[in-house]
C-alpha positions, -999 to 999 in steps of 0.1 A, spaced: -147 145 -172 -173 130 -150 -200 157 -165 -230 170 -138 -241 139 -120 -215 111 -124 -218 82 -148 -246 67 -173 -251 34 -191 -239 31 -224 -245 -5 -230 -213 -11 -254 -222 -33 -287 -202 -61 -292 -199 -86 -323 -194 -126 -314 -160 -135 -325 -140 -162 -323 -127 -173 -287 -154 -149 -273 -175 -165 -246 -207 -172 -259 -238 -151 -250 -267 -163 -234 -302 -162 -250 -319 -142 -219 -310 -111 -201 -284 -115 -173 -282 -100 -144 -240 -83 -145 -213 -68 -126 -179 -70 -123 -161 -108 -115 -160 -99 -77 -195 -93 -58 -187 -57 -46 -173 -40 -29 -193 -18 -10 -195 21 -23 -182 9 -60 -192 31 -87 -190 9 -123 -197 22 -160 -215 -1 -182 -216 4 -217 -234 -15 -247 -240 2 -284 -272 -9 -304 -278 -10 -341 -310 2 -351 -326 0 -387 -352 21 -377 -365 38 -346 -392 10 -329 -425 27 -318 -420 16 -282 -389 9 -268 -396 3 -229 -371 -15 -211 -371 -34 -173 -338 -21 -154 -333 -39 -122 -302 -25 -97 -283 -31 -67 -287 -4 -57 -286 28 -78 -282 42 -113 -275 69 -141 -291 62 -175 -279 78 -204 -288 78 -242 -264 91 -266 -248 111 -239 -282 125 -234 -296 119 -194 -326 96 -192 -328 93 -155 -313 103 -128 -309 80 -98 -332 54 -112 -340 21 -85 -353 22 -54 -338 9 -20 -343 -29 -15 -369 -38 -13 -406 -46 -19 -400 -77 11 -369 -89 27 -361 -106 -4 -368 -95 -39 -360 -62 -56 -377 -35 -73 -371 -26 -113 -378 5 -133 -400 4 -167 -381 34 -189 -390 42 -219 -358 50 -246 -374 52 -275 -372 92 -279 -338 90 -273 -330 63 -297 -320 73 -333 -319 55 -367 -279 40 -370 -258 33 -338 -271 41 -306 -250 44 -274 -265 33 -242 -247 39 -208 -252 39 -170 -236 47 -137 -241 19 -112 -237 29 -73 -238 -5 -52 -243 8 -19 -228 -25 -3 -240 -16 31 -271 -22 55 -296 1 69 -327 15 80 -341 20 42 -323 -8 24 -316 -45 28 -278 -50 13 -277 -79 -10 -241 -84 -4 -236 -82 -43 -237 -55 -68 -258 -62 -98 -274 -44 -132 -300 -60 -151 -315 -47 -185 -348 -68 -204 -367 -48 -235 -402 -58 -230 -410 -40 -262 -420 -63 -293 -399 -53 -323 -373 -42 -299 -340 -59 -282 -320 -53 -254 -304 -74 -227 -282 -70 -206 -254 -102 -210 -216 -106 -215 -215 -85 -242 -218 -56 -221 -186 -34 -211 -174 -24 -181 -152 -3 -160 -149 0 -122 -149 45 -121 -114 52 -108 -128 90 -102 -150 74 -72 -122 69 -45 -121 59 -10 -115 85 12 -110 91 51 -128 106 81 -162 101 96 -187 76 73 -226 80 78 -242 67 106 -251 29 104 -287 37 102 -275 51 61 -268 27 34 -251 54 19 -217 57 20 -201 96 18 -190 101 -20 -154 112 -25 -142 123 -60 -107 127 -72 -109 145 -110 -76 135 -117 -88 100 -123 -119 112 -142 -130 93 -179 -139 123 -199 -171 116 -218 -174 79 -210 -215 78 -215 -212 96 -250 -213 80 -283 -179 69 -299 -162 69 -272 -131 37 -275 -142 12 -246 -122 -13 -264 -98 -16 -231 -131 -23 -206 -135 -57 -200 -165 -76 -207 -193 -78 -175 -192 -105 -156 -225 -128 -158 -244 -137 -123 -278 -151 -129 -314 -150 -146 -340 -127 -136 -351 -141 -106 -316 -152 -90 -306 -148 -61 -301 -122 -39 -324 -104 -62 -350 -129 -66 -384 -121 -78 -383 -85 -92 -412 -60 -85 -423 -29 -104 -413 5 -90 -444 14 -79 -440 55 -74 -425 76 -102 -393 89 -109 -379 120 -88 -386 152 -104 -357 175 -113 -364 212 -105 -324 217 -127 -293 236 -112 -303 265 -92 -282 291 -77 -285 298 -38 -298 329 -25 -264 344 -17 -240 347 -44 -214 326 -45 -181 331 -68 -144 347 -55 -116 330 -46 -110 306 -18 -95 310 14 -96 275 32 -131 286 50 -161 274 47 -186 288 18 -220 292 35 -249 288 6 -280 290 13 -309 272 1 -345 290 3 -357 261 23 -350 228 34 -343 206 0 -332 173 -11 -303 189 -34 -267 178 -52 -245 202 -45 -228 211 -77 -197 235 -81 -174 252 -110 -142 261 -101 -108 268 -118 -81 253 -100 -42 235 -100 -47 196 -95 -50 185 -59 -65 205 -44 -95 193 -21 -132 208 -16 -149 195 10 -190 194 1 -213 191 34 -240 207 52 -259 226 82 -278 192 87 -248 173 84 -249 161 119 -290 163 121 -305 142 148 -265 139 168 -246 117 141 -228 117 113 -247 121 79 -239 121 42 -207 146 26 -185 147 0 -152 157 -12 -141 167 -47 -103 165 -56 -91 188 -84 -76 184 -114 -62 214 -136 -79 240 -149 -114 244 -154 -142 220 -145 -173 212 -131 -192 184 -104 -220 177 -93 -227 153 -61 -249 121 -69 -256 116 -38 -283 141 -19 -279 158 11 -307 184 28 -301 213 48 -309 250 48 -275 259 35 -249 237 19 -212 240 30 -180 244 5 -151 241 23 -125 256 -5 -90 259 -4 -69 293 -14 -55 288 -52 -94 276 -64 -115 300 -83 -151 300 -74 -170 297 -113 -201 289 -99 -218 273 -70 -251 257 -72 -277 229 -62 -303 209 -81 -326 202 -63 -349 167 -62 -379 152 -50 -405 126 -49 -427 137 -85 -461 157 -70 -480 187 -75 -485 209 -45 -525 208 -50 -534 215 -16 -531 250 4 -545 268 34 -545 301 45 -564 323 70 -558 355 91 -540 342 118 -503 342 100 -490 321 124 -508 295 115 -504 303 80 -465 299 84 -471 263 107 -492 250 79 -463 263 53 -433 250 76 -450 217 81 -456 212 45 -418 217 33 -414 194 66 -437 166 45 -419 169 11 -385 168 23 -390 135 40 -407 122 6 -388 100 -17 -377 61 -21 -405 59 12 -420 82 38 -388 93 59 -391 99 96 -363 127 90 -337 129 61 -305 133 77 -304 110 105 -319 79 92 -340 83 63 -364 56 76 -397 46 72 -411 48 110 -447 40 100 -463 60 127 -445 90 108 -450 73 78 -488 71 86 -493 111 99 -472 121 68 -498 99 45 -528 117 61 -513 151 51 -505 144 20 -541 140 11 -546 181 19 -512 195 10 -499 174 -24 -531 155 -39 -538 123 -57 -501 116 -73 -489 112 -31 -514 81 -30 -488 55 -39 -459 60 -22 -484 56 8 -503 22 -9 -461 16 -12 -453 22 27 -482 -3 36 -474 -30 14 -440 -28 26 -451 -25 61 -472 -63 56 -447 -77 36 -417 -70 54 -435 -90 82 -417 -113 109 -417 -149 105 -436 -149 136 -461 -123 122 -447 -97 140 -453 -62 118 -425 -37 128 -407 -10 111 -388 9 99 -391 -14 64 -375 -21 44 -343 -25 66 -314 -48 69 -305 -37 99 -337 -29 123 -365 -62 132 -378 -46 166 -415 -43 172 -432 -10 189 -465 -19 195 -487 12 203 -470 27 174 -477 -2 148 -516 1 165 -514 32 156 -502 26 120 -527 -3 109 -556 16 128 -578 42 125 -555 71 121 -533 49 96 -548 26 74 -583 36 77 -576 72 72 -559 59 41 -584 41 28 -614 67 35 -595 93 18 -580 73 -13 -608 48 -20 -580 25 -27 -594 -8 -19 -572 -35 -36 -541 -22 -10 -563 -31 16 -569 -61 5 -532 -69 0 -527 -60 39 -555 -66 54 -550 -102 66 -516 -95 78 -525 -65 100 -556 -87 113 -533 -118 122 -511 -94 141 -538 -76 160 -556 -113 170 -524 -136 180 -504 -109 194 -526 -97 218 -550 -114 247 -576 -97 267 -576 -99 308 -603 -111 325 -616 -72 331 -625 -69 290 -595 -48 290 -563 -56 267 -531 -68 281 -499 -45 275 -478 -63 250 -444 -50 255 -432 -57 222 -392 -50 215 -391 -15 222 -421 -5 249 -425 30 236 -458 54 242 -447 87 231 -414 112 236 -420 131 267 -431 122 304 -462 111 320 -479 84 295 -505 64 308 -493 31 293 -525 14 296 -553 44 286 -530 43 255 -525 3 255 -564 -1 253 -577 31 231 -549 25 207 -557 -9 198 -598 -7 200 -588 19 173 -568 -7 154 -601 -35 159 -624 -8 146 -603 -4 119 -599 -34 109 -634 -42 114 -646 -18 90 -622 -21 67 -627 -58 64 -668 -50 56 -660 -27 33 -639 -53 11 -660 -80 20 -639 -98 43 -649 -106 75 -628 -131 91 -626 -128 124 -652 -107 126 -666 -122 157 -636 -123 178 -630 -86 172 -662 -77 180 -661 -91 213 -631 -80 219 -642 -40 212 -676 -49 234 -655 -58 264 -636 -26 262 -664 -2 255 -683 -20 285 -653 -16 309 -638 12 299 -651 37 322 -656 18 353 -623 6 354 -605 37 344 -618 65 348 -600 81 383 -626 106 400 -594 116 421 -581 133 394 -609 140 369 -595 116 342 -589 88 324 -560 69 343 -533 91 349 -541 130 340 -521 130 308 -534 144 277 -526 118 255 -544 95 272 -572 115 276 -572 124 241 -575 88 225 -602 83 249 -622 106 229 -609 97 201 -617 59 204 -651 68 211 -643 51 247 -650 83 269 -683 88 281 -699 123 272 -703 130 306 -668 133 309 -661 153 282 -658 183 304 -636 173 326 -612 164 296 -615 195 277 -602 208 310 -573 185 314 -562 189 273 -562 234 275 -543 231 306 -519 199 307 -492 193 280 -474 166 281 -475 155 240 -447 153 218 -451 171 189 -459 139 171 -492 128 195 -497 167 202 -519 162 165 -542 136 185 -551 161 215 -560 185 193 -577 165 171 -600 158 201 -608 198 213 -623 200 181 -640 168 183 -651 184 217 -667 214 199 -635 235 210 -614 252 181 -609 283 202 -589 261 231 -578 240 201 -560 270 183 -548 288 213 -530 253 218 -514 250 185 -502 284 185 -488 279 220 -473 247 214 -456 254 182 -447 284 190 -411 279 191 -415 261 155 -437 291 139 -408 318 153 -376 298 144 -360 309 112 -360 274 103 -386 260 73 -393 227 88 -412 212 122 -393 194 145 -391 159 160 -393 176 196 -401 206 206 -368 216 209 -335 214 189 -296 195 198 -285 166 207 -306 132 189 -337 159 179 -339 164 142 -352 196 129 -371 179 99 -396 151 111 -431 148 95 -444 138 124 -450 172 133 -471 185 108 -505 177 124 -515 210 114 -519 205 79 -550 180 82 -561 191 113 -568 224 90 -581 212 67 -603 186 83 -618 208 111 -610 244 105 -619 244 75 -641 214 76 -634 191 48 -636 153 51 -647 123 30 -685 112 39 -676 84 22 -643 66 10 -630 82 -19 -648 111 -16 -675 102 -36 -696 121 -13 -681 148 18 -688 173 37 -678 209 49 -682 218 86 -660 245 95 -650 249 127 -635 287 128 -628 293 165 -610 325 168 -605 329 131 -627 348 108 -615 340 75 -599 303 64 -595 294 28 -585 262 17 -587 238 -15 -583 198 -7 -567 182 -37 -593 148 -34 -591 119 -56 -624 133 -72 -611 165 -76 -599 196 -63 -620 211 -34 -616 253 -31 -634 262 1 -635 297 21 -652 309 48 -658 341 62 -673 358 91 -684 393 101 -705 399 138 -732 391 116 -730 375 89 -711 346 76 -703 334 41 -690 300 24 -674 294 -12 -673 259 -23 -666 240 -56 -686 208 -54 -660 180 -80 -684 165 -109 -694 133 -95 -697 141 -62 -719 152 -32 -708 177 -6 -734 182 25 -722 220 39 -730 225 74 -739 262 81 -723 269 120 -743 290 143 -721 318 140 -745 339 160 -774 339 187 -798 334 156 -791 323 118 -818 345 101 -819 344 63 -797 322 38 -785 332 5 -779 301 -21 -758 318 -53 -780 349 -50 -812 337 -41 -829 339 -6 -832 299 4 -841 302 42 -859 324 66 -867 327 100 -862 285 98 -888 279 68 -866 271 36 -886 297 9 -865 297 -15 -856 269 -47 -822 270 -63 -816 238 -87 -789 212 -68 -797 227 -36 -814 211 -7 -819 217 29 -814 188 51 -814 193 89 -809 218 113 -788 201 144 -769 208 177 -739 222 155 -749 233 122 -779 239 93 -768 215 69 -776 220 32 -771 194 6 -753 205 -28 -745 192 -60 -716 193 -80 -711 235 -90 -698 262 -78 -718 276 -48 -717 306 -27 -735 305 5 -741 341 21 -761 341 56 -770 368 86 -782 370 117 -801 387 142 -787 391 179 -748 384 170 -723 372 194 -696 376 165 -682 340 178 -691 303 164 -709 284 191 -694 256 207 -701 232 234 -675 251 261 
């Protein structure tokens, strides 16, 4: 039987005889004599001899394009490789360890290989399946080589009716038990009938070439789960509705006693997420009792068992996956709907976590960078330090996977997808992208990696008109934003003098300043121009009166302050934003001074998202048709929370030092902790009509500057962990790490040092409201 999760590797140990071919003295890269075909499923097995169990034992696995390690019949990974690949040529490898699954005598190793055969918008198809093994442990050997046996899995069959979309290299997985080889992966099992594997080339051969470490962990297996309804009876040809208790990456697995032939048919409510067919299965019976388990993952809120009358339901259950992180971060405050936005969007961000950043994970499974890039920024308040390098990952793809021409576009890595969108790769190498990235992560030597690309694109591609102003660059798909009414050339220009900056600053910070010169100018003809040239009196805005526009005009820096007004007006009143650039005009009312407009819009705009049933944000701001119900690029909230609300952000990259400025609004309570590189951040605020009290945990090595909002008509007294610090605006008070810096337009800012600090302050005449600049 084809136990839980398909096939392993049992690498099958074979003596030299005579007539046998003879085996070459490095590992091989194998398959079967034929390159595919496409959706093959193929057993390799080898047995190893051991004396003694080494003390390391890690091996390289290379794959075309997926695989099922076992150890003595014991699991060692599940779905190990990564879609192709690191650039439009090489491939990525696993380093595993065996050795605490080795033993001292014989030792079986096996593995499932799935060659997906097929193109799309995650992988690059090689056009041949492949399996490569190299110990890189001294005092250890294995390799993979001729001596390896094989056999195509005649339980993986091909079956009929709808395939996936061609954005999925995934093919749908269709099971006949009949055909099933009981116990393959375990340890005496007679392969003596497989045939030897078939040798194709060295290491670096092609169409593998060069291989590159996997540079993001293995997925992490929460184990078989049941659903939240229950789930055994007897069949009756409809459809078995289970639910999930959000949306999941999951295998569907199932237990059923049947008579042979009978077929199940394995989907779910996101089958046809974003208008197209997705990824199903089907599971042909054979007598009696048994049990599967789906390699391939689907995601939905409830998976759908389409089981025949004669079948009797065991058990039905899912297992569900995921890239490996710790949910560090969290927010809450006492608005709930906000609380359930911030919740929604995060299952939103995990779900579309795994071989890369996903724009959804139905539809595609792509790496849209602009998606890619908002998802990154969240990650940094909802997951923590163990997100950082599938996002170092997504960027060195993004400058790898570059056009001969230079060109940066995306989704990458693709086989089947070379189209540029400029405002959206702008937006991805900028300030909101790779910046934000780097400020947050400290992670300088990525930048360094993509740096010069990104700079080379933003230089040749583009030329500046004789006004100081950039020229639209229409690229290969000449996309602003979902939705009506962008202002194509507010968005053209702030868009990519937020790219310069970037790149400007990033480029001093790793001491590399090539071009320098040329990007400066280019930024001082814009910020000179700006204004006179677009700003349009008629309508009290910049360009058109879109908020998008408007936004990254204060966002850019570009907007004068005298016309801050005017916008604040145009964003509370004018939406026009898809839920992916909605984060950007709200981003800007608090960079206004306006959380109270800035909350009222969220709340209004996801409103539908906060109400729905559904756990996840959606691509638009409503569902059908080509709108997925999943996309990252809607969960905006998260930093924006964090960041402003609450008022946590790097002072400096890596968070060596930060700062707290809370921006309440409406709200009078918001707790949060920000799972930095340095450490994890708790932070609450709270408010009365007068009075108003902070929380923070300052990380050892670190610096936080808290900023003290005038929560009232006057700040009277401050309280630093008990004592009185500040009075009637002379600081009287001395409590050891504790400074007082400045009292500004916004906040009194104190300086503390790492400890845990409780900030209590009251006022005299109260408002009971934070002030802001409305």
């Amino acid at each position: 039987m084809w136990c839980l999760l398909v096939s392993a590797l049992l690498f099958s140990s074979s003596f030299i005889t005579m007539g046998a071919p003879a085996r070459p003295a490095s590992a091989q890269w194998i398959w079967q004599p034929v390159d595919g075909p496409a959706n093959t499923f193929i057993c390799f097995r080898k047995t190893l001899s051991l004396s003694t169990v080494p003390s390391a034992a890690l091996v390289k696995i290379a794959v075309d394009s997926k695989y099922w390690l076992y150890v003595n019949g014991q699991l060692v990974i599940r779905e190990g490789g990564l879609k192709r690949g690191p650039n439009p040529s090489d491939t990525y490898y696993d380093e595993v360890d065996l050795r605490p699954y080795l033993t001292t005598g014989s030792n079986t190793i096996a593995a499932l290989v799935w060659f997906f055969g097929k193109d799309g918008f995650s992988h690059k198809n090689s056009g041949r399946g492949g399996f490569y093994v190299q110990s890189i442990s001294s005092g250890f050997s294995l390799m993979s080589d001729n001596s390896w046996k094989l056999l195509v899995h005649p339980g993986f069959v091909t079956g009929d009716g709808s395939q996936p979309n061609y954005r999925l290299p995934e093919s749908n997985i269709y099971f006949d038990a009949r055909l099933d080889v009981p116990a393959w992966m375990n340890s005496g099992f007679d392969d003596s009938a497989w045939q030897a594997s078939s040798i194709k080339g060295a290491e670096s051969v092609a169409p593998w070439n060069k291989l590159a470490k996997r540079p993001i962990p293995q997925w992490k297996d929460y184990g078989l789960k049941d659903y939240t309804n229950s789930s055994p009876g007897r069949g009756n040809g409809n459809v078995v509705a289970c639910k999930l208790p959000y949306n999941a990456q999951v295998n569907p697995y199932l237990k059923v006693d049947a008579p042979a032939g009978m077929k199940i048919s394995i989907s779910c409510d996101n089958y046809k997420g974003g208008g197209e067919p997705n990824i199903r299965g089907e599971y042909t019976t054979k007598a009696g009792v048994q049990e599967f388990e789906m390699p391939a993952w689907i995601n939905g809120h409830e998976i759908w068992y389409t089981i025949p009358s004669g079948v009797t339901i065991l058990a039905l259950k899912y297992r569900e996956t995921g890239y490996q992180t710790a949910f560090g971060g969290s927010f809450s405050c006492d608005n709930m709907r906000l609380n359930t936005l911030w919740s929604k969007s995060l299952r939103t961000l995990y779900v579309n976590m795994r071989d890369t950043y996903m724009d959804c994970p139905d539809r595609e499974r792509a790496q849209w960078m602009a998606d890619g890039a908002m998802m990154i920024n969240e990650a940094f308040y909802a997951l923590g330090p163990d997100a950082i390098p599938l996002g170092a990952k997504a960027f060195k793809e993004l400058a790898a996977w570059k056009r001969s021409d230079g060109v940066v576009y995306f989704p990458v890595p693709s086989g089947n997808w070379t189209q540029e969108l400029p405002i959206q790769v702008l937006n991805s190498i900028g300030w909101f992208g790779l910046y934000s990235y780097y400020w947050q992560s400290g992670d300088a030597d990525t930048v360094r990696t993509v740096l010069p690309v990104f700079r080379e694109y933003l230089i040749k591609n583009y030329s500046m008109g004789i006004d100081g102003m950039v020229q639209h660059r229409k690229g290969d798909w000449d996309f602003y934003d979902w939705g009506t009414n962008s202002d194509g050339r507010v968005l053209d220009n702030t868009w990519y003098y937020l790219a310069l900056k970037s790149t400007l600053k990033l480029g001093e910070a790793i001491g590399d300043t090539a071009s320098s010169s040329d990007i400066k100018s280019r930024m001082a003809g814009m910020e000179a121009n700006f204004d006179s040239i677009l700003w349009n009196s008629n309508d009290n805005a910049y360009g058109s009166p879109d908020d998008r526009g408007n936004a990254m005009a204060v966002l850019s820096g570009l907007a004068k302050p005298e016309r801050y007004p005017a916008i604040r007006t145009l964003l509370k009143n004018t939406y026009n934003a898809s839920p992916h650039m909605e984060k950007f005009v709200l981003e800007a009312l608090y960079q206004l001074g306006s959380p109270e407009i800035a909350v009222q819009r969220m709340q209004t705009r996801f409103g539908g998202m906060i109400s729905s049933p559904l756990s996840t944000v959606w691509e638009s701001w409503s569902l059908g048709g080509v709108n997925t119900s999943n996309h990252g690029w809607a969960g905006g909230s998260i930093p924006l929370l964090g960041q402003y609300a609450a008022g946590v952000y790097a002072d400096t990259a890596g968070y060596s030092t930060f700062h707290v400025y809370p921006q309440l609004g409406p709200l009078t309570q918001v707790s949060t902790v920000v799972p930095s590189v340095k450490g994890s951040i708790p932070v609450s605020h709270s408010r009365t009509a007068g009075t108003f009290t902070t929380s923070v945990t300052v990380p050892a090595g670190t610096q936080c500057t808290l900023g003290v909002p005038y929560f009232a008509a006057k700040l009277r007294r401050i309280t630093v962990n008990g004592v009185l610090f500040y009075d009637n605006d002379v600081v009287v008070g001395t409590v050891p790490g504790a400074t007082f810096l400045v009292r500004d337009e916004a906040f009194h800012k104190l300086s503390l040092a790492p400890g845990a600090w409780k900030i209590y302050c009251e006022a005299d005449a109260v408002t009971g409201e934070q002030t802001t600049s409305e």
